[in-house]
N, C-alpha and C positions, 0 to 999 in steps of 0.2 A: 549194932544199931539196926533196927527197925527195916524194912525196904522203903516203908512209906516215909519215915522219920528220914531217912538219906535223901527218898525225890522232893519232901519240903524241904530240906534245906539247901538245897539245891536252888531250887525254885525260889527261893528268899534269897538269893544269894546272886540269882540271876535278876531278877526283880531289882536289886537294889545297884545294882552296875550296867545295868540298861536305864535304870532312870540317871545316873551322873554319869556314865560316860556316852550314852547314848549308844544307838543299836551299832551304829560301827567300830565304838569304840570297847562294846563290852565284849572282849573274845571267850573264846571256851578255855582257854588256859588261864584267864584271870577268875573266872565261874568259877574253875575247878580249885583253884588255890581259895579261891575268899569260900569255897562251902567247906572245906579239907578234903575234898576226893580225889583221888586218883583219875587221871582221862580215861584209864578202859571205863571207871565206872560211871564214870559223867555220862561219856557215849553209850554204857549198856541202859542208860534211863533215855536217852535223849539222840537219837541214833546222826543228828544233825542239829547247829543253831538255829535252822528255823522249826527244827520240831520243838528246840527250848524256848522260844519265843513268842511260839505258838500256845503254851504251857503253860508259861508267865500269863496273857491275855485271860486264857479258860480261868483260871483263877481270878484274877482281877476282875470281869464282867462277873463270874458266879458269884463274889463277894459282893459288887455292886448290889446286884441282882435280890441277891439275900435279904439286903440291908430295905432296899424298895417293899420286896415282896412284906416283911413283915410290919413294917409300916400300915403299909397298903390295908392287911388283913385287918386291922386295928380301929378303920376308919369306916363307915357306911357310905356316908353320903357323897356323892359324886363329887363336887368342888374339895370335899376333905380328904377325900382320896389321891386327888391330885396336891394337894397342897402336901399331905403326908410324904406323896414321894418324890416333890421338887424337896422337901428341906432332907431327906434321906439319902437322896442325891445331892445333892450338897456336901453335905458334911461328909459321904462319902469322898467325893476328890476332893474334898481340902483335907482328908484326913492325911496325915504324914504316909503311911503306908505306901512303900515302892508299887506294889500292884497295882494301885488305883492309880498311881500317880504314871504308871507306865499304858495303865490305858488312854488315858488321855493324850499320848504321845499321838502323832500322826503316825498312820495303817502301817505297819512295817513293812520293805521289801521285804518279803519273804514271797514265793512263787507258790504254782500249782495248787495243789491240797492245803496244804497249811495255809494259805493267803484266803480262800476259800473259807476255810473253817472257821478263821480270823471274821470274815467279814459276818457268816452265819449267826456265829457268837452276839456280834451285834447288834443285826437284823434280829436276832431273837429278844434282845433286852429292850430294843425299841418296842417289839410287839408289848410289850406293858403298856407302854406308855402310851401307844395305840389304843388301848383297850380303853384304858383308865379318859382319854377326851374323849372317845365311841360315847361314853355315858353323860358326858354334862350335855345339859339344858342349855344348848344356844340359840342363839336368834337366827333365823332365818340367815343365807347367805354366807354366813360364817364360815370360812375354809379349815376343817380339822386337822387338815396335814400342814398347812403353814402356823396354827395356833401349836399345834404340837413343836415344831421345828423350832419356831420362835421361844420355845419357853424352854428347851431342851438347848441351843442357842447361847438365851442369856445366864442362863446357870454352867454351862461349861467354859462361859468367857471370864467369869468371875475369879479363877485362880492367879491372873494375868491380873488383877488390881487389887486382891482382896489380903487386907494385914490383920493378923491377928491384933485382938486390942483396940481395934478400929470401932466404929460408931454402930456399927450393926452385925449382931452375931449370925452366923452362916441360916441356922433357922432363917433370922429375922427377914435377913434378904430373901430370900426360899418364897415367903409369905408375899412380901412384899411385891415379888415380882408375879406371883400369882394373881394377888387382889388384882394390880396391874392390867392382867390381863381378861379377869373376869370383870371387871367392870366396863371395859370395852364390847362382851359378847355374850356376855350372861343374857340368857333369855328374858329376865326381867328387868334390865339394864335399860336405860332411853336411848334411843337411835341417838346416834351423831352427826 
């Protein structure tokens, strides 16, 4: 097999036993059993759990990441660029997918460099969504960083209520909680 073909399957493997048994629960001898590796070879990809943790994440936000950015390219106008990448967000953590579903887990202990990298990773997916309110047209007074937080917020709270088959598809809610918020601070919107 492959070198890359063995660290995805790995990483799919890790992914999926950090989202059920969670980060204490998922060790490197149940990794290396549920990918079929051998521990030298787990450890010659992965020299420590928090470097595979760390690995799981980089995946997870890059797919996030992905999923936004191509959205994002798709759309011009400012309010549609945000709308494009609340529901790409969306559907992104409600997608099944271990990776998504283990970034959304709270920051991992992991220490040093890896916790770091962890957080970077982050801080870097936000700067989108930074960029993406930098452009709408609001009203005077209007805080960017709390309009961002708030809308970033209510779509990652949504996993915690949201049933498939339910009254509103992941999109629609996406939309929904956008208009939401553009009708409060759209530059063209009436004071309140």
């Amino acid at each position: 097999m492959p070198a890359a073909d063995r660290r995805a399957l790995i990483l799919t493997a890790a992914a999926q036993l950090l989202w059920t048994h969670g980060e204490a629960g998922a060790t490197m001898r149940e990794i290396g059993q549920e990918s079929g590796v051998l521990m030298s070879t787990l450890y010659y990809y992965f020299p420590s759990k928090e470097h595979l943790i760390r690995a799981v994440h980089e995946t997870g936000v890059q797919r996030i990441r992905e999923r936004v950015e191509l959205a994002v390219a798709r759309k011009s106008a400012p309010w549609d660029r945000v709308t494009a990448a609340a529901v790409a967000h969306l559907e992104a953590i409600l997608d099944p997918d271990p990776f998504f579903r283990v970034v959304q887990m709270p920051l991992p202990r992991i220490s040093g460099e890896q916790r770091k990298t962890v957080i970077a990773l982050r801080d870097s997916y936000e700067d989108i969504q930074r960029g993406l309110i930098a452009e709408l047209p609001l009203r005077d007074g209007i805080d960017r960083s709390l309009l961002r937080l708030g809308l970033i917020g209510m779509l990652n709270a949504v996993p915690n209520w949201y049933r498939p088959g339910g009254p509103y598809t992941p999109a629609e809610i996406a939309v929904g909680f956008v208009t939401l918020l553009r009708q409060g601070t759209d530059q063209g919107a009436p004071n309140v």
